[in-house]
Structures are given as C-alpha cells and as structure tokens.
N, CA, C and O atoms as CSV, one atom per row, in Angstrom:
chain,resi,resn,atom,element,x,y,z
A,1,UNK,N,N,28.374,40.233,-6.898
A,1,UNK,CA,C,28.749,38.837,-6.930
A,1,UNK,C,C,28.207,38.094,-5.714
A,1,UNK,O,O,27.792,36.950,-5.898
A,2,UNK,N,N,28.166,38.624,-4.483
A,2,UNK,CA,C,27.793,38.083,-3.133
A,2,UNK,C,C,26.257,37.778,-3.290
A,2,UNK,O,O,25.867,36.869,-2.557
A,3,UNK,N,N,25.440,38.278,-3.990
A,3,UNK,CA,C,23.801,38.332,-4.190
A,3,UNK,C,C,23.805,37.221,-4.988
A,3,UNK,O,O,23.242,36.221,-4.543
A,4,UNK,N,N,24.494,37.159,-6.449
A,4,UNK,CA,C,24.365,35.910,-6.701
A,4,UNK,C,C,24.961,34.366,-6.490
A,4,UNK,O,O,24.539,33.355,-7.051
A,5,UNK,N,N,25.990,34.451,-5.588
A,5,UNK,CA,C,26.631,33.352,-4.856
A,5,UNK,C,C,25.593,33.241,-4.005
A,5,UNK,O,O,25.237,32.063,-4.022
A,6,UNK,N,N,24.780,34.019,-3.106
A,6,UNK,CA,C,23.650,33.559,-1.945
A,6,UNK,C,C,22.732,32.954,-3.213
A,6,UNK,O,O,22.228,31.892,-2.849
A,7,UNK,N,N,22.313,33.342,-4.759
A,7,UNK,CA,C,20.620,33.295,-4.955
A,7,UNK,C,C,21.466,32.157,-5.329
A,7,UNK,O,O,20.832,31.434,-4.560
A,8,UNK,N,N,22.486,31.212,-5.912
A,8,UNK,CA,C,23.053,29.696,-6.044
A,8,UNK,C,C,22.817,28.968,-4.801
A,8,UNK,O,O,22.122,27.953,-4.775
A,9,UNK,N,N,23.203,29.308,-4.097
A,9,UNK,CA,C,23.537,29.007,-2.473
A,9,UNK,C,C,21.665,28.618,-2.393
A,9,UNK,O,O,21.239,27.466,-2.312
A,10,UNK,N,N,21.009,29.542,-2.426
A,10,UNK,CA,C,19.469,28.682,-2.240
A,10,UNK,C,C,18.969,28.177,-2.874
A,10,UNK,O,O,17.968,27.598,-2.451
A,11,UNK,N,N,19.295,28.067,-4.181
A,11,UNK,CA,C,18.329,27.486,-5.475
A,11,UNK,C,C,19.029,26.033,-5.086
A,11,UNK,O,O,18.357,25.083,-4.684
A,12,UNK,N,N,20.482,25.984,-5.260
A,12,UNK,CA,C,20.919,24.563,-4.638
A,12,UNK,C,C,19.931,23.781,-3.604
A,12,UNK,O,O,19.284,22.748,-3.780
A,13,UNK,N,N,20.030,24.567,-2.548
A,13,UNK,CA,C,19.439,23.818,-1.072
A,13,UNK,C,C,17.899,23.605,-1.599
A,13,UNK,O,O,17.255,22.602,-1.291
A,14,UNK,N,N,17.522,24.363,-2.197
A,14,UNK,CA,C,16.144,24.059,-2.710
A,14,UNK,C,C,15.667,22.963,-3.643
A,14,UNK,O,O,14.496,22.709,-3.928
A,15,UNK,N,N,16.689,22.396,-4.044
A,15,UNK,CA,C,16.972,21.609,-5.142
A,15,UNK,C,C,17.202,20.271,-4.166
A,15,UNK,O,O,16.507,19.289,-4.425
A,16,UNK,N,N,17.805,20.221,-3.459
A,16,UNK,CA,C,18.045,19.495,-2.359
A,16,UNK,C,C,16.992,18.707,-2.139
A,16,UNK,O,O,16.705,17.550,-2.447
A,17,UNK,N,N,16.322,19.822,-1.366
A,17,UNK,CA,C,15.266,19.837,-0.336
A,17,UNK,C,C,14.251,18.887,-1.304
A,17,UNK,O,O,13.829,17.754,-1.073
A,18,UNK,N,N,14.023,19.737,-2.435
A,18,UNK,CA,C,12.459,19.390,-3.125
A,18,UNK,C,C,13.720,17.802,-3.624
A,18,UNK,O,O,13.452,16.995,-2.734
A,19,UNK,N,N,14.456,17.352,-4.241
A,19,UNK,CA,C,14.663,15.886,-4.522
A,19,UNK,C,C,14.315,14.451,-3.129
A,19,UNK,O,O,13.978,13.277,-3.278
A,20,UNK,N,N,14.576,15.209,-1.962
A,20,UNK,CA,C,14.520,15.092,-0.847
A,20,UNK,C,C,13.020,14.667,-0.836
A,20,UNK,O,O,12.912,13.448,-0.702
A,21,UNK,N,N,12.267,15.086,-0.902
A,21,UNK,CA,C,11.193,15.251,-1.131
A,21,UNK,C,C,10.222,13.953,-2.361
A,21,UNK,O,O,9.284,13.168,-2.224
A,22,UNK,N,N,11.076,14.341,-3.411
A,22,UNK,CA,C,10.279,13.668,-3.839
A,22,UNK,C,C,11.107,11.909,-3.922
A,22,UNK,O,O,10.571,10.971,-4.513
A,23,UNK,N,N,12.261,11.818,-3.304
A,23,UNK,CA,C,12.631,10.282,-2.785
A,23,UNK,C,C,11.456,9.865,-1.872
A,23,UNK,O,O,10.810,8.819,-1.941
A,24,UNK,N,N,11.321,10.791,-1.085
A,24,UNK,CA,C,10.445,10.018,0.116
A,24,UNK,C,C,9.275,9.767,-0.641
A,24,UNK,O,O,9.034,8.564,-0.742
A,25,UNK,N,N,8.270,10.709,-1.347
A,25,UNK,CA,C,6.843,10.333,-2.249
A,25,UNK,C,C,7.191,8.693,-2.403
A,25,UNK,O,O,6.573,7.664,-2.130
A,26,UNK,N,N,8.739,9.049,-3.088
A,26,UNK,CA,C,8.875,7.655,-4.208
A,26,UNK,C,C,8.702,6.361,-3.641
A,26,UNK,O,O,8.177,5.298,-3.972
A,27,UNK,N,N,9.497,6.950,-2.403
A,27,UNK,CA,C,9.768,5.468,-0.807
A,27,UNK,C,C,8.412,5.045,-0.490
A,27,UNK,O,O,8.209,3.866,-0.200
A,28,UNK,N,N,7.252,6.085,-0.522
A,28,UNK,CA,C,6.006,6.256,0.145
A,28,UNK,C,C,5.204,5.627,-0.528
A,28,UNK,O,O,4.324,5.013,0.075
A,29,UNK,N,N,5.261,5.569,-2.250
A,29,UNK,CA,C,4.740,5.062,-3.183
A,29,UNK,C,C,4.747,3.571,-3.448
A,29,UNK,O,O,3.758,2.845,-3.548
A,30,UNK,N,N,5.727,3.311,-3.524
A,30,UNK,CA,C,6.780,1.647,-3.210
A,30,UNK,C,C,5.485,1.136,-2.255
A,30,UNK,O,O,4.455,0.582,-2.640
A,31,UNK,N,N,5.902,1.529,-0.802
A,31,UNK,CA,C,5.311,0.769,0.061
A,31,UNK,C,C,3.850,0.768,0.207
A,31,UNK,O,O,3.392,0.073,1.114
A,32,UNK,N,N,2.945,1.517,-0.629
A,32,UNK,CA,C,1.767,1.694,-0.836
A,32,UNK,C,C,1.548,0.568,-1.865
A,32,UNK,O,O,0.950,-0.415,-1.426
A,33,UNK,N,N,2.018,0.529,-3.465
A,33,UNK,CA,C,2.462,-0.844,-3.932
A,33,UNK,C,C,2.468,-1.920,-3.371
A,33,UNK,O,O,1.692,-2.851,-3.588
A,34,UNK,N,N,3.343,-1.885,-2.601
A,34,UNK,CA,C,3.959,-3.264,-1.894
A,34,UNK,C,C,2.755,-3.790,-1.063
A,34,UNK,O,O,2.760,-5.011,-0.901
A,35,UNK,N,N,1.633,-3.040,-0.455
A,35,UNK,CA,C,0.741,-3.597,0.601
A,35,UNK,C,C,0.133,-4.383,-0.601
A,35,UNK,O,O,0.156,-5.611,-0.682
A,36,UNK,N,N,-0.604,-3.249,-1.847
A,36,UNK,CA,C,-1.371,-3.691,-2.684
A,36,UNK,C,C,-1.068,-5.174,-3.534
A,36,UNK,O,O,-1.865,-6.063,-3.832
A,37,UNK,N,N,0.266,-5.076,-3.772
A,37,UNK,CA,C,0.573,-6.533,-4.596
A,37,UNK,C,C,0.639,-7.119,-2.962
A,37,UNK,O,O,-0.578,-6.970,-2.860
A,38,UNK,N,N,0.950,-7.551,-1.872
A,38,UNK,CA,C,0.421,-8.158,-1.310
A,38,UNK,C,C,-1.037,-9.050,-0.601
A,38,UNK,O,O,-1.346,-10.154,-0.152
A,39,UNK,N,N,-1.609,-7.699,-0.876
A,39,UNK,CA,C,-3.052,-8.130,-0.525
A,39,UNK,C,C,-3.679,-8.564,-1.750
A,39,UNK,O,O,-4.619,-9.297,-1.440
A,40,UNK,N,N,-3.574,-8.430,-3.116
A,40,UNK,CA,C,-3.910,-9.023,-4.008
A,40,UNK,C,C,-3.250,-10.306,-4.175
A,40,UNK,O,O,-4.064,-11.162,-4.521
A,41,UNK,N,N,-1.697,-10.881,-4.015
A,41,UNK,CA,C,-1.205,-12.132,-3.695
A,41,UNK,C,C,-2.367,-12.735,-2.867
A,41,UNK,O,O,-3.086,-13.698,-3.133
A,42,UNK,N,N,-2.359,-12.037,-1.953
A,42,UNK,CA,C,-3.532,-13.110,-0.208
A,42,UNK,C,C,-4.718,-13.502,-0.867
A,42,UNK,O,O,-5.224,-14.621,-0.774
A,43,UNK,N,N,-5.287,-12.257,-1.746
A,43,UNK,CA,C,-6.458,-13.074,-2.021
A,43,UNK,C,C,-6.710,-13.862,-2.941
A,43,UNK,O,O,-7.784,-14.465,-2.948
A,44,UNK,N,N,-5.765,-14.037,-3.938
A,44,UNK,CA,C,-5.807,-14.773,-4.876
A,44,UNK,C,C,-5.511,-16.340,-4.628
A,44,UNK,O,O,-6.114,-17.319,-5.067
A,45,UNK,N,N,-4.132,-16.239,-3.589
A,45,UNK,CA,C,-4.394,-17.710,-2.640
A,45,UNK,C,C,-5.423,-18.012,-2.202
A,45,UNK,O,O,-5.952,-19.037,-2.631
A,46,UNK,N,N,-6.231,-17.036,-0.944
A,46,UNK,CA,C,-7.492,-17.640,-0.814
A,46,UNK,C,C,-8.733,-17.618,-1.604
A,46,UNK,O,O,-9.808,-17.880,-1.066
A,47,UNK,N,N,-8.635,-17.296,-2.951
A,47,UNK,CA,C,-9.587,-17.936,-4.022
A,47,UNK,C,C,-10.566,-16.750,-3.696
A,47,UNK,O,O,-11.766,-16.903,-3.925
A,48,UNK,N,N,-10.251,-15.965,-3.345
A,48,UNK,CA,C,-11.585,-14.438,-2.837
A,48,UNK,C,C,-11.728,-13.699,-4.277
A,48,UNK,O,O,-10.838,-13.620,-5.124
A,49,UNK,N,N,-12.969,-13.207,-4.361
A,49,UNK,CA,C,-12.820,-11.914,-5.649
A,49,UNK,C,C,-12.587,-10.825,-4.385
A,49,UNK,O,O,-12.344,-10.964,-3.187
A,50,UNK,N,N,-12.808,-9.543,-5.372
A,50,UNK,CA,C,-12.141,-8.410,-4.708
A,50,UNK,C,C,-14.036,-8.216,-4.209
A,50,UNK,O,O,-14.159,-7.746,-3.078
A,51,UNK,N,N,-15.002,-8.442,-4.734
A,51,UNK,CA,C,-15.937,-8.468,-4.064
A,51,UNK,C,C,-16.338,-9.088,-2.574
A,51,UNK,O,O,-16.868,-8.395,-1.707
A,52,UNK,N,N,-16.009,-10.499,-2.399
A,52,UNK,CA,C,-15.681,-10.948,-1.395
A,52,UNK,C,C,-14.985,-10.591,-0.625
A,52,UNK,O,O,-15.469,-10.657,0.505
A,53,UNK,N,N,-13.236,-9.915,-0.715
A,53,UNK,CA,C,-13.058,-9.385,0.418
A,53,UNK,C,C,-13.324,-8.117,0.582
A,53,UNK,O,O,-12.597,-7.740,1.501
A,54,UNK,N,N,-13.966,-7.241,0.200
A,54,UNK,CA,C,-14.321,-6.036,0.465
A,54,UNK,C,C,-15.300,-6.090,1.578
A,54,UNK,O,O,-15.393,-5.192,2.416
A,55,UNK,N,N,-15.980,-7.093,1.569
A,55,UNK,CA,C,-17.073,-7.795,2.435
A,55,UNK,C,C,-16.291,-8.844,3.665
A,55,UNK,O,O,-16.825,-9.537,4.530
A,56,UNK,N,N,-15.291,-8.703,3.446
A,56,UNK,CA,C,-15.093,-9.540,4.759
A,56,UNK,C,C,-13.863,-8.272,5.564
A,56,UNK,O,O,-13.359,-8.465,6.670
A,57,UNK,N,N,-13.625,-7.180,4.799
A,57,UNK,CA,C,-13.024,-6.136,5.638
A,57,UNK,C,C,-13.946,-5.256,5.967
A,57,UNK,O,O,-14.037,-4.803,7.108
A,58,UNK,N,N,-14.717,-4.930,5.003
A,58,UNK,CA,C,-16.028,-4.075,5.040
A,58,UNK,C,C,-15.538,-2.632,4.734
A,58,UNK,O,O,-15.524,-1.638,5.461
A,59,UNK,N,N,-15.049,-2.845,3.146
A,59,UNK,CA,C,-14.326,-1.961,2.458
A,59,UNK,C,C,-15.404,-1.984,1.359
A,59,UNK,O,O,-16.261,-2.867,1.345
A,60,UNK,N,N,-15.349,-0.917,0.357
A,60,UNK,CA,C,-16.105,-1.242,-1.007
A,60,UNK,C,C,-15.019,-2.020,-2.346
A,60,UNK,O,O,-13.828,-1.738,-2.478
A,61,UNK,N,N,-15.478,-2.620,-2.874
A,61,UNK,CA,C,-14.693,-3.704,-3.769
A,61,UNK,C,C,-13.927,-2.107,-5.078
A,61,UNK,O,O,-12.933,-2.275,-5.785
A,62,UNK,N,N,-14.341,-1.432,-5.052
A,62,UNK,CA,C,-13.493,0.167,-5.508
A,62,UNK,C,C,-12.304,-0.236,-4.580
A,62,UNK,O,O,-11.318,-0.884,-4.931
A,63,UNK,N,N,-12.529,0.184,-3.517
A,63,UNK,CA,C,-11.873,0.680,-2.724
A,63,UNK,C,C,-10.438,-0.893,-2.858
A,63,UNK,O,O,-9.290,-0.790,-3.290
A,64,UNK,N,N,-10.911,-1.752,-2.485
A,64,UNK,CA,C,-10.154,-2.898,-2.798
A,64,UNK,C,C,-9.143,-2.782,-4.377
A,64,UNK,O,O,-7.962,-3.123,-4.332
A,65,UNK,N,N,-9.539,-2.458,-5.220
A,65,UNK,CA,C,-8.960,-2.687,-6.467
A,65,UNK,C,C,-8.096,-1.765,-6.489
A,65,UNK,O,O,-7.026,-2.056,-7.025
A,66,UNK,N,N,-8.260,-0.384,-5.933
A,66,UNK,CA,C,-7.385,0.822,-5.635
A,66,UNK,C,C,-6.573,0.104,-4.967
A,66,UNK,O,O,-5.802,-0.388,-5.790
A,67,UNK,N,N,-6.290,-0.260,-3.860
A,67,UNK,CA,C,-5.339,-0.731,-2.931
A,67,UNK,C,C,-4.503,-1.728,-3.585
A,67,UNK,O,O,-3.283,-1.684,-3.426
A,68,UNK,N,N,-5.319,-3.065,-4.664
A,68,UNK,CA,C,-4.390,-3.473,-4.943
A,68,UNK,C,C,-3.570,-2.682,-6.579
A,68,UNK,O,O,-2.679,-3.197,-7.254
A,69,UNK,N,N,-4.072,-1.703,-6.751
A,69,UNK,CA,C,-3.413,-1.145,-8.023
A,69,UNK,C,C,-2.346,-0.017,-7.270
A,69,UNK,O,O,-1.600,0.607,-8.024
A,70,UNK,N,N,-2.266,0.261,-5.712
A,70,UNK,CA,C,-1.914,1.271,-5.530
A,70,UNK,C,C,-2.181,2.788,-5.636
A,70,UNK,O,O,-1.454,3.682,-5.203
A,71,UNK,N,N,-3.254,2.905,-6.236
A,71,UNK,CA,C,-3.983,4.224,-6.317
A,71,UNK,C,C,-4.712,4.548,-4.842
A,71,UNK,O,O,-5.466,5.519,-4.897
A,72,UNK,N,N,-4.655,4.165,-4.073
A,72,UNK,CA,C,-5.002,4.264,-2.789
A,72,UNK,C,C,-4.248,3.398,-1.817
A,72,UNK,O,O,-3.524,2.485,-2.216
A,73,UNK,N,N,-4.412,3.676,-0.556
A,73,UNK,CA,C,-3.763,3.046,0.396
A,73,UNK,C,C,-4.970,3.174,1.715
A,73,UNK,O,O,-5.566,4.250,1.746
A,74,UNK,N,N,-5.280,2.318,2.597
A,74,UNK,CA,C,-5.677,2.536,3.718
A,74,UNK,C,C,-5.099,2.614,5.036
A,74,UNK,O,O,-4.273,1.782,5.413
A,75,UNK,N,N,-5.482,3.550,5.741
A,75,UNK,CA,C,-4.812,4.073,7.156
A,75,UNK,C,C,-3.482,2.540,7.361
A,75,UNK,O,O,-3.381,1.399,6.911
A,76,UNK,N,N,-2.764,3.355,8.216
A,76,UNK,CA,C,-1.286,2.192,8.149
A,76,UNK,C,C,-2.071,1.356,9.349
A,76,UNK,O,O,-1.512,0.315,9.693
A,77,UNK,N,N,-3.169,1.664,9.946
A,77,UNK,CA,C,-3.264,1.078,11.534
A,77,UNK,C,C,-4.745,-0.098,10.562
A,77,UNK,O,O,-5.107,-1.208,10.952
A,78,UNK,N,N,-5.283,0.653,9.309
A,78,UNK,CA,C,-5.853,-0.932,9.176
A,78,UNK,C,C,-4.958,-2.112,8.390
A,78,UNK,O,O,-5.144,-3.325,8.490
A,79,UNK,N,N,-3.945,-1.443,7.588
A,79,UNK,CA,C,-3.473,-2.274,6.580
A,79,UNK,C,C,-3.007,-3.874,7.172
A,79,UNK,O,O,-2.804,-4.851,6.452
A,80,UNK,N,N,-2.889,-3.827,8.934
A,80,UNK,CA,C,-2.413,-5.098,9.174
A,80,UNK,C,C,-3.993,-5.781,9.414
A,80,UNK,O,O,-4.223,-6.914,8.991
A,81,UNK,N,N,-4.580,-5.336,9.813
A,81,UNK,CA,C,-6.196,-6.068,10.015
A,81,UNK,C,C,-6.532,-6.359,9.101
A,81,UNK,O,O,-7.030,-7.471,9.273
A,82,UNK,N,N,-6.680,-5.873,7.337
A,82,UNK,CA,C,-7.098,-6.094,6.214
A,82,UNK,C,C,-6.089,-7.350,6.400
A,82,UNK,O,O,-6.516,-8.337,6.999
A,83,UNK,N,N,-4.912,-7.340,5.958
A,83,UNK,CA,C,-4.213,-8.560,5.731
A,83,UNK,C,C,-3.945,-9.698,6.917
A,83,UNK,O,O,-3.196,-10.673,6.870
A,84,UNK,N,N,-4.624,-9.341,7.765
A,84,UNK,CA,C,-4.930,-10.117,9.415
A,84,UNK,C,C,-6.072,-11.084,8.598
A,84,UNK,O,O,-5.968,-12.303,8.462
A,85,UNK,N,N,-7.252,-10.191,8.060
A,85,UNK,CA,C,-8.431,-11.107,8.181
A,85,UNK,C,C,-7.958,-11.828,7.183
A,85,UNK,O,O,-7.789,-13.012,7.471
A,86,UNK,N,N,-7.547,-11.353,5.553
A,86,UNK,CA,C,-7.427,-12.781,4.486
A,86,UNK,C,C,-6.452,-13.596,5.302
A,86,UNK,O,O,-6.690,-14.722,4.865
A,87,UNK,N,N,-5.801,-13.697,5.927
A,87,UNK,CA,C,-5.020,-14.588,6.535
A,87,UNK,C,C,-5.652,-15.737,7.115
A,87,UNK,O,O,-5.548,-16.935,6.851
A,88,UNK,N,N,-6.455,-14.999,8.118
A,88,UNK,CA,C,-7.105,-15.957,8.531
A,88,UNK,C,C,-8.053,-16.970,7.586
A,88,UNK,O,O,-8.294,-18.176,7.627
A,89,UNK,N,N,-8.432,-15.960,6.790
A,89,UNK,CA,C,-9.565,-16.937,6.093
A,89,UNK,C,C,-8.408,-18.010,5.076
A,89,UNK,O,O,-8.777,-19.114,4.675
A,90,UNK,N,N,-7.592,-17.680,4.903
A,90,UNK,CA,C,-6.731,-18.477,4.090
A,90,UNK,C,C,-6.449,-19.912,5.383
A,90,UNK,O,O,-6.431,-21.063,4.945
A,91,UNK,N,N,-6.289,-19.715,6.605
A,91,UNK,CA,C,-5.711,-20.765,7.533
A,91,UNK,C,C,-7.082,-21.495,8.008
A,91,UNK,O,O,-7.091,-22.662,8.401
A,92,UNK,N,N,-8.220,-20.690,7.927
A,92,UNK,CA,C,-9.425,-21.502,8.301
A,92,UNK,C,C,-9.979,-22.194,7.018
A,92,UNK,O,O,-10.846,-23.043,7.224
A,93,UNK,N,N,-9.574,-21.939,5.585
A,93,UNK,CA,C,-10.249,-22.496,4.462
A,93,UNK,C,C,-8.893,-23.971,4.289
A,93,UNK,O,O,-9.041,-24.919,3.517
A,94,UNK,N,N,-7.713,-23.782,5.191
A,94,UNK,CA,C,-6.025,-25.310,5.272
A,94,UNK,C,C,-6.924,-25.874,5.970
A,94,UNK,O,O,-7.143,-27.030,5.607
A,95,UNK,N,N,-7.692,-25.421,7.056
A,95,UNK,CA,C,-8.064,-26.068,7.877
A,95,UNK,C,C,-9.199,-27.565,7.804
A,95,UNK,O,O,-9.232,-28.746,8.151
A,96,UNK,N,N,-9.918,-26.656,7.185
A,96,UNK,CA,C,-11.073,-27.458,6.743
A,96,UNK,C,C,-10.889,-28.203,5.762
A,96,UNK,O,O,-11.444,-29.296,5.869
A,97,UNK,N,N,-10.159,-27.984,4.583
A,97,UNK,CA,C,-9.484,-28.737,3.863
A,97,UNK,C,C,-8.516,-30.016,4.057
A,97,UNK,O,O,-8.515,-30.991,3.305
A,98,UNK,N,N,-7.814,-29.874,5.026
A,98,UNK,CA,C,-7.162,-30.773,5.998
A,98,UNK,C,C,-7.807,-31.854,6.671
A,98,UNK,O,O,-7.519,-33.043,6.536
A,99,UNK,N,N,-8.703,-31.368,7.411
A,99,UNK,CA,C,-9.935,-32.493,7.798
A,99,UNK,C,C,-10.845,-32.881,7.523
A,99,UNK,O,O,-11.741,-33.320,8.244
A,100,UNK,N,N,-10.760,-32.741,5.750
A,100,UNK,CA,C,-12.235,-33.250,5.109
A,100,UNK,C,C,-11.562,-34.266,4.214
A,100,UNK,O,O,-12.237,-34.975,3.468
C-alpha cells in the first residue's frame, strides 16, 4: 500500500508541475499575442504595410506577419524599439500633418 500511496503522491505533483507549466506557455502565449495585435494596431494607424515596416525595423515582412499573427515573437529587448520606431513614425507623419 505505501508504494502505491508514494507512486499517487508523484503522479499528483507531476500533474501539478506539468499544469504549472503549461499556464505559464499559456501566460507566455497571451503576451506574445498581445505585442502582435499591438504592433499590427500601430501600423495600421500609421497607414504602413507590413512591407514598409519591416523596412523601417529592418525585419523581413515574414517575419512581421509572424509577430503580428503571434507565431513568432522577437527578443523582449527589441519588442520596445520595434514599437518605439512605428511610434515615432506615427508622431512625425501628426506632425507634418498638423503643419501643412
């Protein structure tokens, strides 16, 4: 009885562990999403194809459509520079618009 109260005892914790596990994927997944429908929001305000900004991050326009479908993600240390630059180009395209 003690052998199979321990092999419960780990299949539990294992059960645990791996749900544990796959919350975080899920958490991980979300926020991989979340950049992508963002950066596809940015560029669609600033009127960009995914060709254009692939060229103004100096990404391949693949690589862009992944990000915004979520099938990819780029390093967490560029994801604010990607959405740094449409920003800008979104505040320099108010700009000019503003004073013309």
């Amino acid at each position: 009885m003690v052998g199979t109260h321990s092999f419960i005892s780990t299949w539990r914790s294992l059960n645990c562990l791996f749900l544990r596990i796959a919350l975080s994927q899920d958490s991980f997944m979300k926020k991989e999403k979340r950049f992508g429908e963002r950066l596809k929001r940015l560029r669609k305000i600033a009127g960009l194809t995914q060709v254009e900004i692939a060229s103004l991050v100096q990404y391949s326009r693949s690589s862009i459509e992944k990000f915004e479908t979520g099938h990819k993600t780029p390093p967490v240390r560029w994801q604010e520079n990607i959405l740094e630059v449409v920003e800008n180009h979104i505040r320099k395209h108010e700009t000019l618009r503003t004073h013309t």
